[in-house]
N, C-alpha and C positions, 0 to 999 in steps of 0.2 A: 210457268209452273215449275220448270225445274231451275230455276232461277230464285225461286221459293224453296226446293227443297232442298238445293245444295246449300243457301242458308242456313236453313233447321240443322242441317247434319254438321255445316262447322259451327253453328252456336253448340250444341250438343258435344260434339269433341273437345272444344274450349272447356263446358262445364264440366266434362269428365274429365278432362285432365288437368282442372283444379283438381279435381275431387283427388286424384291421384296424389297431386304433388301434395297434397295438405296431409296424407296421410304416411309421406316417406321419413323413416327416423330421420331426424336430425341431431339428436343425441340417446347414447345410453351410458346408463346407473347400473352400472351391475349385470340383473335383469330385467331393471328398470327402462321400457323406450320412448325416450319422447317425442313428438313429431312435428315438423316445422309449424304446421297450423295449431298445438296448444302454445310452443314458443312467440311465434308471431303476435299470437290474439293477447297473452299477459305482457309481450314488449312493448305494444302498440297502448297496450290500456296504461302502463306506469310511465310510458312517455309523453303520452298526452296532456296538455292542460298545466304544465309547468311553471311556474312563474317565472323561472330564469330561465330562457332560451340555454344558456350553458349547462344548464344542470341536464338536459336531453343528453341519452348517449346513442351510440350506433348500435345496431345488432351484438357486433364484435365486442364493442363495450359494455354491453348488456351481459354477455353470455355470463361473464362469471359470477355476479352476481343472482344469476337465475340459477346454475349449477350450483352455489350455494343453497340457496332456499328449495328445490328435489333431494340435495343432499341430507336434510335435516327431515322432508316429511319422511322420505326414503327410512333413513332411520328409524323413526316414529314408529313406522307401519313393522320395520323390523322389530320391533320391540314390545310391538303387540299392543300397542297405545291407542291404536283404530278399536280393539278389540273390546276395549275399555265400559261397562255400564254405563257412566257418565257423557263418554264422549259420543255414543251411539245415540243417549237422548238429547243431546244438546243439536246434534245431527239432526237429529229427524223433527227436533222444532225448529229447526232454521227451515227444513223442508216442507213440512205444513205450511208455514208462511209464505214461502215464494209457490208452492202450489196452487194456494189458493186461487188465486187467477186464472188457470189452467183449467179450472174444475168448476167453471159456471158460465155460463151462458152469459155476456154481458154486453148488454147496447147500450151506444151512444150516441150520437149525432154532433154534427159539422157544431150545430149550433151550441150545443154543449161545452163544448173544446173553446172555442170564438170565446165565449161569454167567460169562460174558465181564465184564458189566457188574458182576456183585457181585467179581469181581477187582478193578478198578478204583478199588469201592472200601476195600480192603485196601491193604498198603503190607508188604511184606516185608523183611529185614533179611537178608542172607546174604552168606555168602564162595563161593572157586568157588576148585578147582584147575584146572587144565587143560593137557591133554597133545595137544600138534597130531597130525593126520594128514593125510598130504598128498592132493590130492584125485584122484592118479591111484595111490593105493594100493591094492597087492593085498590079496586076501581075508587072505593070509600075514600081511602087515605092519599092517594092521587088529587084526589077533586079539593081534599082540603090542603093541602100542599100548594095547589093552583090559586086557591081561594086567599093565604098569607102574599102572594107574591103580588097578587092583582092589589091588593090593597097598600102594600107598599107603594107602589105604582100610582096609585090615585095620590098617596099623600106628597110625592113629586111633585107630581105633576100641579096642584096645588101648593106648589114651592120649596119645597123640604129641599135641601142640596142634596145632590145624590151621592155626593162622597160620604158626607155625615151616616145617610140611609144605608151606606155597604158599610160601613164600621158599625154601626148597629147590627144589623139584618142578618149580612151575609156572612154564609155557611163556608167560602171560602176560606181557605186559613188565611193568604196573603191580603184579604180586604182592612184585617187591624190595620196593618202598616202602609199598605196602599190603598186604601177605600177606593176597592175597587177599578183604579184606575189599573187598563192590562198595556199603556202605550201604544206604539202603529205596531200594525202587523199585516199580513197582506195574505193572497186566497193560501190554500193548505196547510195553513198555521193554527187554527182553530175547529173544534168540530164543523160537521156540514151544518146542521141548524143554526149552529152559531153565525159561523160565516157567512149564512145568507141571510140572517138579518144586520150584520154588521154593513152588509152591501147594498143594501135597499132601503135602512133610514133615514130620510132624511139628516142633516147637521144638524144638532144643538136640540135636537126628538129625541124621545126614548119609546122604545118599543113596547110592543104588548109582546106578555107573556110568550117564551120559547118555549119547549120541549127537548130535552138531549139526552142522553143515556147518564148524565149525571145528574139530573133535577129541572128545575125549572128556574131563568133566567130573567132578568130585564137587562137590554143595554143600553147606555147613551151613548150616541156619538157625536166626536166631537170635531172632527175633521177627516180628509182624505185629500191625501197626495197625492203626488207622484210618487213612483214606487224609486228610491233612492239605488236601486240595485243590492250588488255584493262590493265588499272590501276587505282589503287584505292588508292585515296589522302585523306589527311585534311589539310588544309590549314586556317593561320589565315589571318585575311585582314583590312587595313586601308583603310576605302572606299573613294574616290575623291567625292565629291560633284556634284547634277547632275546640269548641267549646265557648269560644269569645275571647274577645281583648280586653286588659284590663283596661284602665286612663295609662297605665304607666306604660304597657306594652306599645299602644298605640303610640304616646309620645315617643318612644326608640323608632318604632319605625318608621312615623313620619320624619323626626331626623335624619334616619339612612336613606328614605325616598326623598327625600330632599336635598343629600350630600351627593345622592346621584343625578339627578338634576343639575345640579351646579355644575358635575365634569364632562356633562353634555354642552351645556350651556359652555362651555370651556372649550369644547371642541372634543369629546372623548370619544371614541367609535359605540356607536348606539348596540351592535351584534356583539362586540368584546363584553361592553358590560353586562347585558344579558345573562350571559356563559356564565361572568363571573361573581355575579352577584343577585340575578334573580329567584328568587323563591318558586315561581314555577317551573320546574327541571325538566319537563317534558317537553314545553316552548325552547326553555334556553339553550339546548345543547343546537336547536337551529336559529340561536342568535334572536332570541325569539318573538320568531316566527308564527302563528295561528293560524290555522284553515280560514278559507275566506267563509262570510258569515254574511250572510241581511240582517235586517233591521231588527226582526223578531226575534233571530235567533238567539241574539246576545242578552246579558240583562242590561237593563233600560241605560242605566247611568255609565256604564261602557260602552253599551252602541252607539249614546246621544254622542259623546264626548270622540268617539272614533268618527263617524260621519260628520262632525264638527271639522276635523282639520282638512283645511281648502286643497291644502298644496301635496304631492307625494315626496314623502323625505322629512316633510315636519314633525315633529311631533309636539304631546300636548305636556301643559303641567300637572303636578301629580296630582289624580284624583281619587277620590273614596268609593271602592264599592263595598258591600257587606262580606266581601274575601279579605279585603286588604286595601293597600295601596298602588296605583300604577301609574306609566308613565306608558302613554302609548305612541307608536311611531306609525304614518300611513304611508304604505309601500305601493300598494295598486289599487284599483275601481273600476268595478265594468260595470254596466247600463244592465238590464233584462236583456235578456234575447228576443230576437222576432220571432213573429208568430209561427215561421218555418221552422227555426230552428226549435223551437221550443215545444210543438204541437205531440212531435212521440212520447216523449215525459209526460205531457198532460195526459192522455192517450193513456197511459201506464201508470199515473196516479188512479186513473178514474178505475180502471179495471184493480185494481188491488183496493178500494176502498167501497165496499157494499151499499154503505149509507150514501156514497154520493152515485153512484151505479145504477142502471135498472135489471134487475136481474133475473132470469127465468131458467128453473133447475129444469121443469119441462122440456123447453126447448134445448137444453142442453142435452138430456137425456136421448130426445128425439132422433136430433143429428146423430150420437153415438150411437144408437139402434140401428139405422143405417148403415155406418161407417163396421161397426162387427158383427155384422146378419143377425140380427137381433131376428129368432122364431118362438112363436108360444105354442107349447102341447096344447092343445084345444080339450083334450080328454083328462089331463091333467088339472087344465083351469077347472074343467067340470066338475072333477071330485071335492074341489075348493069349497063351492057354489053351499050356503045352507050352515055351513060345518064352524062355530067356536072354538075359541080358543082354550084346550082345555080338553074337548072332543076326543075320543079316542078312533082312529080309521082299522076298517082289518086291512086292506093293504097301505101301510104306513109308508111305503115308500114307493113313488111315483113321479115320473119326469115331470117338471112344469113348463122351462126353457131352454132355447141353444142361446148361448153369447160365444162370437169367437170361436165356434166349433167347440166347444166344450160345453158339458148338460147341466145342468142345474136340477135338482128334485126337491120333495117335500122336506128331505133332512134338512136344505139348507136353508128355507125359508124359516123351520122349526127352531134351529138353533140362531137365527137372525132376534125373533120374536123371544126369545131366552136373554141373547144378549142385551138385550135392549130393554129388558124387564117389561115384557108386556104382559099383560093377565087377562086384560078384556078385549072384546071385540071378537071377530071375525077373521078369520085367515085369510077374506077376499079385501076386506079393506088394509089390510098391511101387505100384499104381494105387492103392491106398483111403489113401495117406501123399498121394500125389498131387492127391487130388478135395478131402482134406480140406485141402491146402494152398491150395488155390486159393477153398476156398468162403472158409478164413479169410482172403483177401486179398481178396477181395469184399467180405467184410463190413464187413472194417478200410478198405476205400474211401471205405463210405456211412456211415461215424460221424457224421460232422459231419452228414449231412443227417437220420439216423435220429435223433439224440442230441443235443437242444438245448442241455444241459447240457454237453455235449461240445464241442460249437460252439460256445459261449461263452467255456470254458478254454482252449480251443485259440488263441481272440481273444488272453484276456487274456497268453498266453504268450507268443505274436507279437510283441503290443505291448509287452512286458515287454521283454524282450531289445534291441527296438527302440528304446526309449527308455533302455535303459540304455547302448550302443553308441554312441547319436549327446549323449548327456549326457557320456559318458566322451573324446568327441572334441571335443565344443564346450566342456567346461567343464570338468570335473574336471580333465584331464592338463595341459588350455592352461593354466588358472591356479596348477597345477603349476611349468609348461615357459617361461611368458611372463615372464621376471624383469625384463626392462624394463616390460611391463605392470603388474607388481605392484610392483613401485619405484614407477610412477607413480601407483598407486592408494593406495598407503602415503603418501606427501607428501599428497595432497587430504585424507585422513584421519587423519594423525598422531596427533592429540589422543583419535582415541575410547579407547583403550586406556591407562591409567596408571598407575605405582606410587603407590603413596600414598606417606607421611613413610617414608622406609629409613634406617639403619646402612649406610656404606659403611666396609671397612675388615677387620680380623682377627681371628678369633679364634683366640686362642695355647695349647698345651697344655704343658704341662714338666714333664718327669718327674718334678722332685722342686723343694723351694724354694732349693736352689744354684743350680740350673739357671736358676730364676728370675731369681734376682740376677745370672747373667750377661747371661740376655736381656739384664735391663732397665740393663743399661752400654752393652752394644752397642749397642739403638735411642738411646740417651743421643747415644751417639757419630753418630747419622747412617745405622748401614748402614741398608741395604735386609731384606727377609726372607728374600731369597735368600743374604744374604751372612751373615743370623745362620745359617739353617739348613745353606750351607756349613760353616760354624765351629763348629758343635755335633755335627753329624750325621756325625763321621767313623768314628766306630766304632761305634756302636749310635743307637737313634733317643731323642733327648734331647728333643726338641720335634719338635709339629706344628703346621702354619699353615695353618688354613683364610682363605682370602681369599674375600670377594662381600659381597652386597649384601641387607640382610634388610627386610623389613616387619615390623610388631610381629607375634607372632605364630606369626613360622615359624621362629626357631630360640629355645632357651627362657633358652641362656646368652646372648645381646643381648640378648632384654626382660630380664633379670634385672639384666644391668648400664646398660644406656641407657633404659628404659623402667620403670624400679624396680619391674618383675613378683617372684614368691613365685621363692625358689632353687631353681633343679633338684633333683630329686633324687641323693643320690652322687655331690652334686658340690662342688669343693674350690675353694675362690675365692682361694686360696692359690697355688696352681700356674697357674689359669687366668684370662684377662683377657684383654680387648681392647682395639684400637686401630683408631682413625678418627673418623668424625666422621658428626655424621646430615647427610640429602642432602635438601632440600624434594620434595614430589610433582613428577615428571617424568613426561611420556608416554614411555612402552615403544618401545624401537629396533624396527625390523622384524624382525630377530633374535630378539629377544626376546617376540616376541607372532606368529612368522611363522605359525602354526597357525590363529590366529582371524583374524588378514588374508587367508591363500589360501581360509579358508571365506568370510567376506566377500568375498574378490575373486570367490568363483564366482559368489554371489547376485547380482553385480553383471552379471558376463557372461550370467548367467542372463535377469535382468531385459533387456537391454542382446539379448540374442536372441531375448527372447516380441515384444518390440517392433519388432523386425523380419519376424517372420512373421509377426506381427499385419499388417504392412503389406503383406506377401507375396500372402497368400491372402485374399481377400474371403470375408466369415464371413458368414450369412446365418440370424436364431434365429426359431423362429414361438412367440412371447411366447403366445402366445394356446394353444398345444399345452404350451408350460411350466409354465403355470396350474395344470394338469388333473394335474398330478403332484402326490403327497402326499407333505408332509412328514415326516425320522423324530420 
């Protein structure tokens, strides 16, 4: 027995003296403190899960970077930007959302989780019609909704191809261009209804009628995997124009995705060209790089083509998606997790999703009745008893219950049934909608102090929004907006950015080799290209003139004639030539490189504003409590 209890008291002192040390400063902002356990818990979460073991820093290497990112919410909150209309509702919808789990009663079972997780690792292949129902439709207009879908269905199944029948039928926008087909996807990529008929129909079957919050379905399916896991790309990209590509746009940039190709194919480093030439600027400043992604996540004709390459380090040739053009590079691949590792997330899918949940406000209620001495006036309910809504009482104010040590009366049940617009009924049928409203605002009170893990995300949300507010005002939109600033940061740095050896000058197309031989009288004679293409071009298009400036590389008829590369293919050297002359390396006008100067010019105002808060607020570290933290 005491063998037992001297245990209990040093587990008990161990827990307490975490509890201790998790709450001693380890730095302060000003008046700002912060404490080795919020420091630990965001070093641990941005070190974790890395793709390059080098990119992990230590504590020590951590720090300044963290003291950057409190320095900037620090300021924020100085500036009254917490204080904001906007950012108090953007706040409080993030917090609705992660409350909601909090705020119901939700069971699950072993078997739930099991069956969840062996989805996950499957990957199904299916199409889907679907026929909308609006979401204030009657029983009526329901059943004849049900009634088009099932007969679709019959005409299948008596042979109709089902692609054809979702280009017809379906209310989906993407079934014109995909009839229907949605590729693999695997469990929490699709509603719950959905998902479980996509998991229980037989191959090469189509289902009877769904049910989901957006209408009613049929799927076929067409296959089911293995679940191919997650993979981690960089991909360079020639973006399509929004709005769409013309023929001629897409010609230029399948050229340049193709000019880059070739300097791969040559040996060029896949991260360099990224940086320096890909159109997605949010990948390429990390060489780019993409979050890892599954199957479903991506669209079809990128995923297929990323989980296509065998090897890490290959990459593919250029393909089309409805963005653009790319060229993608596979870096990493993991498998799914087992069922250990993976079972908390499930766990935490389930309770954040209602529809795949079972849920009882009841019994959640219950337990909170309990938990804050939940008592009812008995004399209180009585005067309830009989009485409309509407009713006038001579004594109108009268205790109903205790929650929590504090009373409740008729006022507040009164103003509950006000807010809620209620006009009919009975005082006694809306009191338990009442008690249960009020326990569940109670309890959504004390989250933060009941739920550490609550209180934490709630931090990181705060400070999220905060620091992306005062970044989007100090830097992003100014080195946007600041054109004299960035003029003047463009001259101090000219030279970083430069073309190499180019072609300046034309490339000429002619219909035919007459056509030719008039061009080449006319530039004989002097004109211009405007004045040949005047004089050719008056009744049908005899000739085109591309005019700019090339590197070896990016378009294939300049290397083929100024750089004596292999001849395009289907291409006639007869009809086509150029004119100009090559241009030595020159650094890039600001124009021409304005994308990688305004991200440089942010870095700069970036730098250029940690060094002013640095001088702002006195920072104060206790080196000796930073020690005691372990490395990842």
């Amino acid at each position: 027995m005491k063998r037992i209890l001297f245990s209990f008291i040093i587990v008990c002192s161990l827990a307490f003296n975490g509890l201790a040390q998790g709450e001693k400063t380890l730095i302060r902002i000003g008046e700002t403190k912060v404490s080795i356990a919020e420091f630990e818990r965001i070093y641990k979460k941005n070190n974790n899960n890395l793709y390059n073991d080098s990119d992990k820093k230590s504590p020590e290497e951590y720090l300044d970077l963290f003291i950057n990112f409190k320095l900037k919410v620090i300021e924020a909150e100085a500036l009254k930007m917490d204080t904001n209309s906007v950012f108090i509702n953007e706040l409080a919808g993030y917090r609705a959302e992660l409350a909601a789990p909090y705020l119901t009663d939700v069971k699950y079972n072993e078997q739930m989780v099991k069956e969840l997780y062996d989805r996950t690792t499957k990957e199904v292949h299916a199409s889907h019609i679907l026929l909308k129902v609006d979401k204030n439709a009657t029983e009526a207009e329901d059943l004849a909704v049900l009634k088009r879908i099932q007969k679709i269905r019959d005409e299948i199944i008596a042979g109709k191809d089902f692609g054809e029948a979702a280009a017809n039928y379906s209310e989906d926008p993407s079934a014109k261009t995909n009839k229907g087909d949605l590729g693999y996807f695997t469990a929490f990529q699709m509603v719950v209804p959905f998902e479980n008929a996509a998991f229980t129909t037989p191959v090469g079957e189509v289902c009877e009628p769904i049910r989901s919050s957006f209408g009613y379905h049929i799927l076929k399916v067409y296959d089911i995997r293995e679940n191919r896991g997650e993979i981690l790309v960089a991909h360079i990209m020639k973006m399509f124009p929004q709005g769409g590509a013309t023929p001629e746009i897409k010609a230029q940039l399948k050229t340049e995705i193709n000019g880059i190709y070739k300097e791969l194919l040559a040996g060029a480093d896949f991260a360099e060209l990224a940086k320096a030439k890909s159109d997605d600027k949010r990948s390429a400043v990390k060489g780019g790089e993409m979050p890892w992604f599954a199957n479903g996540r991506m669209i079809k004709e990128f995923a297929n083509a990323a989980f296509d390459i065998k090897e890490k380090g290959d990459f593919t040739k250029p393909i089309e998606t409805k963005f653009g053009y790319h060229i993608i590079k596979k870096l990493d691949e993991r498998g799914v997790e087992s069922f250990e590792e993976s079972k908390e997330d499930i766990e935490n899918r389930i309770k954040r999703d209602p529809a795949r949940s079972i849920t009882s406000k009841t019994a959640f209620t219950n337990k909170l009745k309990a938990e804050y001495n939940f008592s009812e006036n008995s004399a209180g309910i009585e005067n309830l008893k009989g009485k409309k809504i509407g009713d006038r009482f001579e004594n109108v104010i009268f205790d109903l219950f205790i929650l929590n040590g504090k009373t409740y009366n008729f006022g507040g049940l009164r103003r509950y049934i006000q807010n809620n617009n209620i006009t009919k009924g009975t005082y006694t049928a809306n009191f338990s909608k009442w008690v249960a409203d009020e326990i569940t605002n109670l309890e959504d009170s004390r989250l933060e102090d009941k739920y550490p893990d609550f209180r934490y995300l709630m931090q990181e949300y705060h400070d999220g929004i905060l620091l992306f507010n005062i970044s989007e005002d100090k830097i992003w939109n100014r080195a946007v907006e600041d054109s004299v600033g960035l003029e003047t940061f463009y001259e101090k740095n000219s030279k970083k950015y430069s073309w190499e050896e180019r072609f300046k000058g034309s490339v000429i197309k002619c219909k035919d080799k007459a056509t030719k031989e008039e061009v080449d009288k006319f530039f004989e004679a002097g004109m211009t290209n405007e004045e040949v293409i005047d004089q050719l071009n008056t009744n049908e298009k005899m000739i085109t003139i591309e005019e700019g400036a090339w590197e070896k590389g990016s378009n294939p008829v300049v290397d083929y004639y100024i750089w004596n590369k292999e001849k395009p293919a289907n291409f006639d050297d007869e009809i086509t030539f150029v004119r100009g002359d090559k241009i030595p390396p020159e650094s890039k006008s600001l124009n021409e490189a304005r994308g990688l100067y305004i991200s440089d010019y942010q870095n700069y105002l970036e730098q250029k504003w940690i060094e002013e808060l640095r001088a702002k607020y006195v920072i104060v570290i206790d080196k000796k409590l930073l020690k005691t933290i372990d490395g990842i």
